[in-house]
Backbone as a printed PyTorch tensor [residue, N CA C, xyz], in Angstrom:
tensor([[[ 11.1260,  -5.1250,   3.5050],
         [ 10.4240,  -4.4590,   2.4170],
         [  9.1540,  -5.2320,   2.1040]],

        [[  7.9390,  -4.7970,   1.7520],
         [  6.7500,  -5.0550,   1.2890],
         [  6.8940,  -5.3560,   0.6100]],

        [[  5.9800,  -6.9770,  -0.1320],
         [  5.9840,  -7.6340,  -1.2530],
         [  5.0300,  -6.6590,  -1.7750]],

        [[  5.7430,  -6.4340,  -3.0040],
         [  4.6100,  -5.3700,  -4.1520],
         [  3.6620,  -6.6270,  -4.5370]],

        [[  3.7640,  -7.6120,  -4.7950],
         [  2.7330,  -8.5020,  -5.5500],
         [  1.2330,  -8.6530,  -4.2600]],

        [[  1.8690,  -8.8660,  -3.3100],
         [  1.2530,  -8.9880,  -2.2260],
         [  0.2440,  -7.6310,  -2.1870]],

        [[  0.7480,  -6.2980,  -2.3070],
         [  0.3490,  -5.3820,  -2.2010],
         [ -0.8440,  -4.7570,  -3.1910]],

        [[ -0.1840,  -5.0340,  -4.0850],
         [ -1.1110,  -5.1590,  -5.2190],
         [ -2.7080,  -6.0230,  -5.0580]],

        [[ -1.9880,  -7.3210,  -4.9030],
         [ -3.7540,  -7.9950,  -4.6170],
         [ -4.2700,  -7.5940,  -3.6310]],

        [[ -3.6660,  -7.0760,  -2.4140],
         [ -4.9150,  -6.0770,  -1.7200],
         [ -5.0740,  -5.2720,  -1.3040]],

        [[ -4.8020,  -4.1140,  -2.8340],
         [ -5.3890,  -3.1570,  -2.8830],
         [ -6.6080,  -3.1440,  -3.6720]],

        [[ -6.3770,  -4.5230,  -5.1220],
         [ -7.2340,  -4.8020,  -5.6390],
         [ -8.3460,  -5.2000,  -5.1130]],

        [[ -8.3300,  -5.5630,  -4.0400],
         [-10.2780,  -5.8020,  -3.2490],
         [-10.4070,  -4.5840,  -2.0170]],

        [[-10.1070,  -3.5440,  -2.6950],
         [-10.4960,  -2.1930,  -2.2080],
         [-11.8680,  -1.7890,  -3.0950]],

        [[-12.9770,  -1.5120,  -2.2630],
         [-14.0770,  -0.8440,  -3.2730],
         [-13.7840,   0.3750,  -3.3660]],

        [[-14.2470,   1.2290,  -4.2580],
         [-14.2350,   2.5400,  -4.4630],
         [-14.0690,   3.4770,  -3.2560]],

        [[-14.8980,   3.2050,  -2.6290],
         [-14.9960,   3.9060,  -1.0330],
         [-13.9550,   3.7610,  -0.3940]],

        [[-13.8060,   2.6810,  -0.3110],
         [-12.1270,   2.2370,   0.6540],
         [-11.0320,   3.0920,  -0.1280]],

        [[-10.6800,   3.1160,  -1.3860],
         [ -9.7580,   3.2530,  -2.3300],
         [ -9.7660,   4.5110,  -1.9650]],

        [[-10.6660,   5.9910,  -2.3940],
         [-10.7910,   7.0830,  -1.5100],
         [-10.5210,   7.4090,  -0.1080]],

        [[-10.5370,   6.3250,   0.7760],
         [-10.4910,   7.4620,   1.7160],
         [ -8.8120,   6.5090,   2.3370]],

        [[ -8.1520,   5.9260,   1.2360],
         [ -6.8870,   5.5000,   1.3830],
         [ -5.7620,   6.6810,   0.7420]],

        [[ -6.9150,   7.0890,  -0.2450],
         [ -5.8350,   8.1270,  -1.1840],
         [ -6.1780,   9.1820,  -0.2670]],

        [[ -7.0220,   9.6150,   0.7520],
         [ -7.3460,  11.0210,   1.3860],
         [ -6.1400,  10.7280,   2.7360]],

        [[ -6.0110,   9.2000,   2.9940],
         [ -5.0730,   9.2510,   4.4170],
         [ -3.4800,   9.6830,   3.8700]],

        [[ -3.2620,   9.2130,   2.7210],
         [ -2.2240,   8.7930,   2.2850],
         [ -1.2740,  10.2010,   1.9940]],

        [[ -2.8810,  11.2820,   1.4580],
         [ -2.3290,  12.5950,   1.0660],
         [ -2.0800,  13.5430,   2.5940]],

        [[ -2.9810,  13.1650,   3.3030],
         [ -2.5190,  13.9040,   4.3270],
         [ -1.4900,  13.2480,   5.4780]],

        [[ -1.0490,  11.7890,   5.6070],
         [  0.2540,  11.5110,   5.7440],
         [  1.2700,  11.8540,   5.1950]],

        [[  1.1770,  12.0900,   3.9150],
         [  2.4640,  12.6180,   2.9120],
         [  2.2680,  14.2340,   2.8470]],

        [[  1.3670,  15.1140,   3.3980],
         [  1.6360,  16.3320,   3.0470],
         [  1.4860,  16.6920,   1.2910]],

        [[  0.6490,  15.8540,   0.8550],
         [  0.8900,  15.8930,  -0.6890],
         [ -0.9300,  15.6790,  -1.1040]],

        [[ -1.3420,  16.2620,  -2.6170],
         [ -2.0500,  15.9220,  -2.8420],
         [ -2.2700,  15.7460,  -4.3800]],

        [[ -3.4970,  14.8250,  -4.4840],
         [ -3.5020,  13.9960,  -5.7500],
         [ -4.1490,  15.4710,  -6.7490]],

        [[ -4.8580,  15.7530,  -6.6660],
         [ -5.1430,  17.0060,  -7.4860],
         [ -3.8940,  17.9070,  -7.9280]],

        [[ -3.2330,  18.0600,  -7.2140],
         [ -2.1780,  18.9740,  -7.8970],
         [ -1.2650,  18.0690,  -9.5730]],

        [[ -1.0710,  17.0180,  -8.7720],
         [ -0.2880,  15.8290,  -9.8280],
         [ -1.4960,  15.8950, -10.9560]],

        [[ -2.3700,  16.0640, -10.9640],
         [ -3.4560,  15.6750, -11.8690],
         [ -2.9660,  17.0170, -13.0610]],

        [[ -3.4380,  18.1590, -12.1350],
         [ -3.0600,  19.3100, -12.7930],
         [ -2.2290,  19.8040, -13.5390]],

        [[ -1.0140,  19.0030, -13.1930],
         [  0.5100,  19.4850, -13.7370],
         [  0.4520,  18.2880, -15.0330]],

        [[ -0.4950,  17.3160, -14.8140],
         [  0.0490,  16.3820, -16.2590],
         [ -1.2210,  16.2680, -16.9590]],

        [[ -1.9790,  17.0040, -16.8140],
         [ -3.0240,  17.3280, -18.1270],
         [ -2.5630,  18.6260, -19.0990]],

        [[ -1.6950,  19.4890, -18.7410],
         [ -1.3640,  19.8310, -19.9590],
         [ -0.4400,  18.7740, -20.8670]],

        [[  0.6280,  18.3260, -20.7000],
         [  1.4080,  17.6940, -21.0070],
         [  0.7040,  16.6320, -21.6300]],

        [[ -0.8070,  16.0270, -21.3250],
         [ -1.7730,  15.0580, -22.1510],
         [ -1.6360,  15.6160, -23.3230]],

        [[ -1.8960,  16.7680, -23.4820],
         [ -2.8750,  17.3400, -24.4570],
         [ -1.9250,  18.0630, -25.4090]],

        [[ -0.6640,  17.9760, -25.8050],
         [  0.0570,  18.6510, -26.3060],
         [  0.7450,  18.4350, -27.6220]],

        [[  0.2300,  17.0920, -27.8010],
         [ -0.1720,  16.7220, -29.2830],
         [  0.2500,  17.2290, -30.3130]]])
């Protein structure tokens, strides 16, 4: 198993650019995408 601490510090010296096109591999390895998750929990923000 992957040390999460390990993992963590390097993701943290990911620039923006890198960080994108990790979340674009990641969604189309997983068949999944980050926009939908976004979608489904902005109502649930706002419901106050």
């Amino acid at each position: 198993m992957a040390d999460i601490a390990k993992l963590v510090e390097d993701l943290s010296q990911l620039t923006v650019m890198e960080a994108a096109e990790l979340a674009k591999a990641l969604e189309e390895a997983w068949g999944v995408s980050a926009a939908a998750a976004v979608a489904v929990a902005a109502p649930a923000a706002g419901g106050g």
